[in-house]
One Martini backbone bead per residue (centre of mass of N, CA, C, O) as a GRO file, in nm:
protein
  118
    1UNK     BB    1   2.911  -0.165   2.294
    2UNK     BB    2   3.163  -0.059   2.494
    3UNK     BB    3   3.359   0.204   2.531
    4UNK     BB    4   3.674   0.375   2.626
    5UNK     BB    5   3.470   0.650   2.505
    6UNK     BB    6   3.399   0.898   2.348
    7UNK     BB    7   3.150   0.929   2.160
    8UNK     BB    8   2.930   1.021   1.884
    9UNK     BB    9   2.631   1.026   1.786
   10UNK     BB   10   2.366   0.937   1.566
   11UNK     BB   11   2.319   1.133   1.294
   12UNK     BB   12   2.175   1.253   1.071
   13UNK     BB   13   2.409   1.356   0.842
   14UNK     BB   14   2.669   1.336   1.022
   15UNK     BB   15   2.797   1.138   0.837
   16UNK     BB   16   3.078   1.048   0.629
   17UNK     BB   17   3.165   0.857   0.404
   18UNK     BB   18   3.310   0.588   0.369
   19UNK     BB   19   3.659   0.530   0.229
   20UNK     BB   20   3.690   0.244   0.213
   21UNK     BB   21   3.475   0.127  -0.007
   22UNK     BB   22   3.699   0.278  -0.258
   23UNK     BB   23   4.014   0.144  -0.121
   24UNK     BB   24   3.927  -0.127   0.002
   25UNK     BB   25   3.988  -0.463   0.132
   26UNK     BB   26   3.868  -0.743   0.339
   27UNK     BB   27   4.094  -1.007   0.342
   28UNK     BB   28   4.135  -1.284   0.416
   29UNK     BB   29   4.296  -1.617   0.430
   30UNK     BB   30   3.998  -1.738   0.301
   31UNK     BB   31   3.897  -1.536   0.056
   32UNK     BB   32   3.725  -1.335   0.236
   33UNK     BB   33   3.467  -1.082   0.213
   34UNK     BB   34   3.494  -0.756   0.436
   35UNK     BB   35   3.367  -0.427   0.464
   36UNK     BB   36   3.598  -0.470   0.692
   37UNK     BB   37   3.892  -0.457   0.900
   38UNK     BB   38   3.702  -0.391   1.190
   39UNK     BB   39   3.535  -0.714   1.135
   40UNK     BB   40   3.657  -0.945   1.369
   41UNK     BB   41   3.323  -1.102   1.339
   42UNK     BB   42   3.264  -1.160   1.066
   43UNK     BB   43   2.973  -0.969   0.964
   44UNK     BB   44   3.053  -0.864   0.664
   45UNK     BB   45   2.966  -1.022   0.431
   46UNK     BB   46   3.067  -1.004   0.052
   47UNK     BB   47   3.308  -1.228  -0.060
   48UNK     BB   48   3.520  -1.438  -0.288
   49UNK     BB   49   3.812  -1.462  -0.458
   50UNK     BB   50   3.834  -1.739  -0.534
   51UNK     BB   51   3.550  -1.731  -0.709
   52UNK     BB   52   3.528  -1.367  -0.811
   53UNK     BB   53   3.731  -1.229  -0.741
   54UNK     BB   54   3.854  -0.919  -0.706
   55UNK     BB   55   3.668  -0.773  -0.949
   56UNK     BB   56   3.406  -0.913  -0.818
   57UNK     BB   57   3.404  -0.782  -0.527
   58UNK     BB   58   3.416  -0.507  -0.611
   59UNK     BB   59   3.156  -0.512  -0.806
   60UNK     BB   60   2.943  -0.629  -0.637
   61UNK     BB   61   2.638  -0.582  -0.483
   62UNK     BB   62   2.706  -0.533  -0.214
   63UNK     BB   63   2.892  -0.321  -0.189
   64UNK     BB   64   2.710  -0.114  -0.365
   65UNK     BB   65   2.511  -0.103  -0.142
   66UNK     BB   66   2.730   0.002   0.065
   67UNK     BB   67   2.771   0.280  -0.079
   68UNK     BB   68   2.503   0.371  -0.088
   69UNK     BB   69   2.480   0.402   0.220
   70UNK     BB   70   2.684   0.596   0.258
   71UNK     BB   71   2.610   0.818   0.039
   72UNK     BB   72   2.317   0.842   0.217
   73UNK     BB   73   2.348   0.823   0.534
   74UNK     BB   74   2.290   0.525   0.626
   75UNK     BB   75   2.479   0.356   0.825
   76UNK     BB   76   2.286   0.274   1.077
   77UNK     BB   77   2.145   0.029   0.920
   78UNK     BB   78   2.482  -0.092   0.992
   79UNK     BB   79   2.594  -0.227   1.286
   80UNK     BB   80   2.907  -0.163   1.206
   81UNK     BB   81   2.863   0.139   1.179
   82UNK     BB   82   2.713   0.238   1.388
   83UNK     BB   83   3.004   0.178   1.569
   84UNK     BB   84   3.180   0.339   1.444
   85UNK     BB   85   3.532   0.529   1.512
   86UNK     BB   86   3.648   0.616   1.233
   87UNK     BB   87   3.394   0.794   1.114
   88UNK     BB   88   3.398   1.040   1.040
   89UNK     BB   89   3.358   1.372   1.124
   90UNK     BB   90   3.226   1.660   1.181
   91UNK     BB   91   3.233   1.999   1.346
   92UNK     BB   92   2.998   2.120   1.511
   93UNK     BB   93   3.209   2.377   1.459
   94UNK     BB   94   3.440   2.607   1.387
   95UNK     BB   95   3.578   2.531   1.732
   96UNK     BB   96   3.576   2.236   1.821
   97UNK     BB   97   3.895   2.143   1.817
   98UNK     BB   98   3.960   2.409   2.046
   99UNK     BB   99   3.726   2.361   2.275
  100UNK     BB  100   3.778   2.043   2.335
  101UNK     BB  101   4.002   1.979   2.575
  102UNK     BB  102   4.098   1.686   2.679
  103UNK     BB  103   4.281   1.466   2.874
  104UNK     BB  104   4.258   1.176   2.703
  105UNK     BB  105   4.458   1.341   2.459
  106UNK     BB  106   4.702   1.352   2.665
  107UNK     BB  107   5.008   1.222   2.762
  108UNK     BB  108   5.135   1.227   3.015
  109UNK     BB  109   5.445   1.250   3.165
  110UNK     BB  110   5.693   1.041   3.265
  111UNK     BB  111   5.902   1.017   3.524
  112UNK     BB  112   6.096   0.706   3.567
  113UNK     BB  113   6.255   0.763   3.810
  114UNK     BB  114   5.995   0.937   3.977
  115UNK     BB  115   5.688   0.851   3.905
  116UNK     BB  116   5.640   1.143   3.799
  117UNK     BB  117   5.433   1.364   3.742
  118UNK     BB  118   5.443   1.712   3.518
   0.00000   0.00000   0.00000
């Protein structure tokens, strides 16, 4: 999958533990519950709130797996996790977000009158 920006590469210990895994359910239409809202392709089913109750896929094996694996930064072995581009991601440096300031990253103003940017 291509992203349309530059993300960070996937280094041991470099992602913080995703924190939707124990703030949020990914509740679908039919009752199915998926490891994160943004997994689109319905790749990781946790479990069924229909069958197992909005508290049993809560506290299912498959999460408590999940949360373990976020844990202990192993998240690259998670197919959804490696390439996902909200986990959280440390400073490389103590002023990398001050020194690394990129174009695509501030939308230049665009005066519609005269199609000119300023």
């Amino acid at each position: 999958m291509k992203t349309p920006y530059e993300i960070q590469p996937y280094a041991s210990g470099a992602y913080r533990a995703c924190t939707n895994l124990w703030k949020k359910l990914a509740i679908s239409w039919d009752g199915k519950v998926y490891a994160c809202c943004l997994d689109l392709d319905r790749t990781t089913y946790v479990g069924d709130v229909t069958i197992d109750g909005v508290m049993g896929v809560w506290n299912s094996p498959r999460m408590q797996e999940l949360r373990l694996i976020h844990r202990q930064g192993r998240q690259a072995e998670l197919a959804l996790c490696s390439r996902c581009t909200m986990i959280q991601r440390p400073p490389q440096g103590r002023l990398a977000g001050l020194l690394k300031w990129r174009a695509e990253r501030f939308t230049p103003f665009r005066d519609e009158t005269t199609h000119e940017r300023s």
